[in-house]
C-alpha positions in Angstrom: 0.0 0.0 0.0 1.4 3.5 -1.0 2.7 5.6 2.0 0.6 8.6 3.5 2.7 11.9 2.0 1.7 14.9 4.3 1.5 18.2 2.8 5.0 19.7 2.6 6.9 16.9 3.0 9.7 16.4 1.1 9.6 13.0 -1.4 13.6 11.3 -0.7 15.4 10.3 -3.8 18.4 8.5 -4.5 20.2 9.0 -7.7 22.4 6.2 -9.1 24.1 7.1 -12.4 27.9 6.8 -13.0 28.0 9.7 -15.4 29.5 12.5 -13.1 28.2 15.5 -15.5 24.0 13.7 -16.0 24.2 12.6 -11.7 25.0 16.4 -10.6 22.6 17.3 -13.5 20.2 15.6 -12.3 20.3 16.1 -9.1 20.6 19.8 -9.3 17.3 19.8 -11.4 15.6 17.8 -9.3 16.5 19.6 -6.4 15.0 23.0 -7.9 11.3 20.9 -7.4 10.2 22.1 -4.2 8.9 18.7 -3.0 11.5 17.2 -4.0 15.2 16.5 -2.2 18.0 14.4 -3.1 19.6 12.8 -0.8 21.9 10.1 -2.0 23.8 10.2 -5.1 26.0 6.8 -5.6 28.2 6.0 -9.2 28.3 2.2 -8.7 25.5 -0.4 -8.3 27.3 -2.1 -5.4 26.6 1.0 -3.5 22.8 1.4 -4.0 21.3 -0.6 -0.8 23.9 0.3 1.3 23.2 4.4 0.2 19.2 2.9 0.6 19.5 1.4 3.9 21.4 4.5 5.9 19.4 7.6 3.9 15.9 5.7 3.4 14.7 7.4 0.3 11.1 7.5 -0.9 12.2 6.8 -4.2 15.3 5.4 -6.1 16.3 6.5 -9.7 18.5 4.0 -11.1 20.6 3.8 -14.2 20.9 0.2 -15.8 24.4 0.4 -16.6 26.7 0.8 -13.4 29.6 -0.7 -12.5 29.7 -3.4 -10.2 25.8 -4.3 -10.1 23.7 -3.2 -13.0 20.6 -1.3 -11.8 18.2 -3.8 -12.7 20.2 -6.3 -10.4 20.3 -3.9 -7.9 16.3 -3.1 -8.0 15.8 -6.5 -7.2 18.2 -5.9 -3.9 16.4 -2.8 -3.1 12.8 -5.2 -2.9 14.3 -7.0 -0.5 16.1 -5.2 1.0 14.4 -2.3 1.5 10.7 -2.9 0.8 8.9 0.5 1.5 11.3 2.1 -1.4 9.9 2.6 -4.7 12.3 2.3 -7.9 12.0 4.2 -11.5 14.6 2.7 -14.3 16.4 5.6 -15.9 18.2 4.9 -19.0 19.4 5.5 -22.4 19.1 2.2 -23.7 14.9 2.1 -24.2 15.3 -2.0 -25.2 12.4 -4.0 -24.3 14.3 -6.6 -22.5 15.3 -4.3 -20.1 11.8 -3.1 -19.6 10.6 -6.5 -18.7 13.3 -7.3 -16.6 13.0 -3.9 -14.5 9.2 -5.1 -14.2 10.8 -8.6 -12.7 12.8 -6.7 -10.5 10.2 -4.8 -9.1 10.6 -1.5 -10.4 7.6 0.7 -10.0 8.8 2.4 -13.7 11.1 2.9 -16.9 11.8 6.1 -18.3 14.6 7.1 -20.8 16.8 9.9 -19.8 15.9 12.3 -23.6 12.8 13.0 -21.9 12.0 16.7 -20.1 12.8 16.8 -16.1 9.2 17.9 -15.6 8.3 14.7 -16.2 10.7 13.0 -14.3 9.4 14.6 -11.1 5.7 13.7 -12.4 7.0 10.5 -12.5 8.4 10.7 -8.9 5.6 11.9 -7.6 3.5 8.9 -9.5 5.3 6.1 -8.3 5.1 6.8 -4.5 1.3 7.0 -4.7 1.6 2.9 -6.1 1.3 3.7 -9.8 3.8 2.0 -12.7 5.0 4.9 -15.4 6.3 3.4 -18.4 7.1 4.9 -21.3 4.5 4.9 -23.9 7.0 4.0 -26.8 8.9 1.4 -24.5 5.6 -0.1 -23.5 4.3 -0.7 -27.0 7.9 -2.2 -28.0 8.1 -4.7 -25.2 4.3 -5.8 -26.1 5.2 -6.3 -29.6 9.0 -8.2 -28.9 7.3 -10.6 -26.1 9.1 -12.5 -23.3 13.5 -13.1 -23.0 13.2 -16.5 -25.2 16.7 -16.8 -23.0 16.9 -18.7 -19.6 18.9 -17.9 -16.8 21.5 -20.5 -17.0 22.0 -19.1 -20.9 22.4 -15.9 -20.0 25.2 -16.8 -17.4 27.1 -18.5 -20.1 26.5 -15.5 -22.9 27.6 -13.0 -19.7 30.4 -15.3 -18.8 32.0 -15.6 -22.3 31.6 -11.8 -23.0 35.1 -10.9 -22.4 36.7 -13.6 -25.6 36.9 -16.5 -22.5 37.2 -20.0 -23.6 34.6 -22.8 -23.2 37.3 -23.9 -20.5 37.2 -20.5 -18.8 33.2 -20.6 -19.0 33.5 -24.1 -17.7 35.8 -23.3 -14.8 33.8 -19.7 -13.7 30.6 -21.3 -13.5 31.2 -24.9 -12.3 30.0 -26.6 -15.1 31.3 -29.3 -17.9 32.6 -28.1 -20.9 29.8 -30.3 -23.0 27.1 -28.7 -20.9 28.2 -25.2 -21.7 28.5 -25.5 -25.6 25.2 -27.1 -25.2 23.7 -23.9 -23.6 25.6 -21.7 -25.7 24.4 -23.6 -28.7 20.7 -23.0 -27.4 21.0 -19.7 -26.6 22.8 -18.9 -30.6 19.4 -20.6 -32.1 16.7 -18.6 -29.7 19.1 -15.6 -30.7 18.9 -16.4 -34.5 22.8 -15.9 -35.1 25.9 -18.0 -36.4 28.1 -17.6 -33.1 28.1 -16.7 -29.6 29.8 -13.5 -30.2 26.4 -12.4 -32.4 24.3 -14.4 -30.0 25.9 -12.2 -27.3 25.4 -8.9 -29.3 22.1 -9.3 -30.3 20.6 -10.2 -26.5 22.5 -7.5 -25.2 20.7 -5.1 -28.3 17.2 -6.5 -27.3 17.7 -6.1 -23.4 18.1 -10.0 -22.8 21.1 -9.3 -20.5 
């Protein structure tokens, strides 16, 4: 159930986003809302509960791609972790796979960052009376794309051979046989439609998969 909000009460936000320049940007515009203050500002998703659990924001805007915990990773965290905040998704990459997954995780909404600050706060203010704001666009594309056709343990082996590792390396980081990883990545190169694992890994990272 949404929170009572008093009249004149400030709404709490933390800002993750590990662009220096777009964090004190944003921050400085969303401070100019009179209901609205920030206070947290974190560059690395590893930071985000701990930021969470000793300023108690109202709401969290998170960035997708952070270093250390990516902010959909780190919106599931904040569920558990600290229930009574709400989460809004704020990225540049509008990919439909990433809308779903933010929806997974819990997040009350998606935005992309080219929209006006007015309606970021809106959004703000939206979320912590218990509604979901998704971008229009977004929400049409992730209709049209349907579900990740990826599993979980697919995804870990695409993720864990993104850096040019062997099936050996794969094998050894994720405590599996070498037959049983070509066998997923094999899977996850037909749901992806591609020739390789290197497109297989491109293409689920363009739709949002990972």
């Amino acid at each position: 159930m949404p929170r009572d909000r008093r009249p004149g009460k400030h709404i709490r936000v933390l800002l993750a986003e590990d662009q220096g320049m777009m964090r004190g940007a944003l921050a400085l515009l969303l401070g100019m809302e009179p209901d609205i203050e920030v206070v947290a500002q974190v560059s690395a998703g590893d930071t985000i509960v701990d930021a969470a659990l000793t300023h108690r924001p109202d709401v969290a805007l998170l960035d997708i791609e952070l270093p250390g915990l990516s902010g959909l990773d780190a919106a599931a965290e904040l569920r558990d972790q600290v229930p009574g905040c709400r989460v809004l998704i704020l990225t540049t990459f509008g990919r439909p796979g990433y809308l779903r997954r933010a929806m997974e995780a819990g997040a009350a909404g998606f935005l992309v960052k080219d929209g006006p600050v007015e309606d970021l706060a809106v959004a703000v203010r939206r979320v912590l009376t218990g509604e979901t704001v998704i971008d229009p666009a977004l929400a049409a594309a992730a209709l049209s794309a349907g579900p990740n056709p990826l599993t979980a343990r697919e995804r870990d082996v695409l993720n864990a051979s993104s850096d040019g590792a062997t099936v050996a390396d794969v094998s050894a980081r994720l405590h599996l046989s070498e037959s049983t990883v070509r066998n997923y990545l094999s899977s996850a190169i037909g749901k992806t439609g591609t020739r390789n694992r290197t497109e297989a890994l491109r293409e689920a990272r363009q739709q949002g998969w990972l």
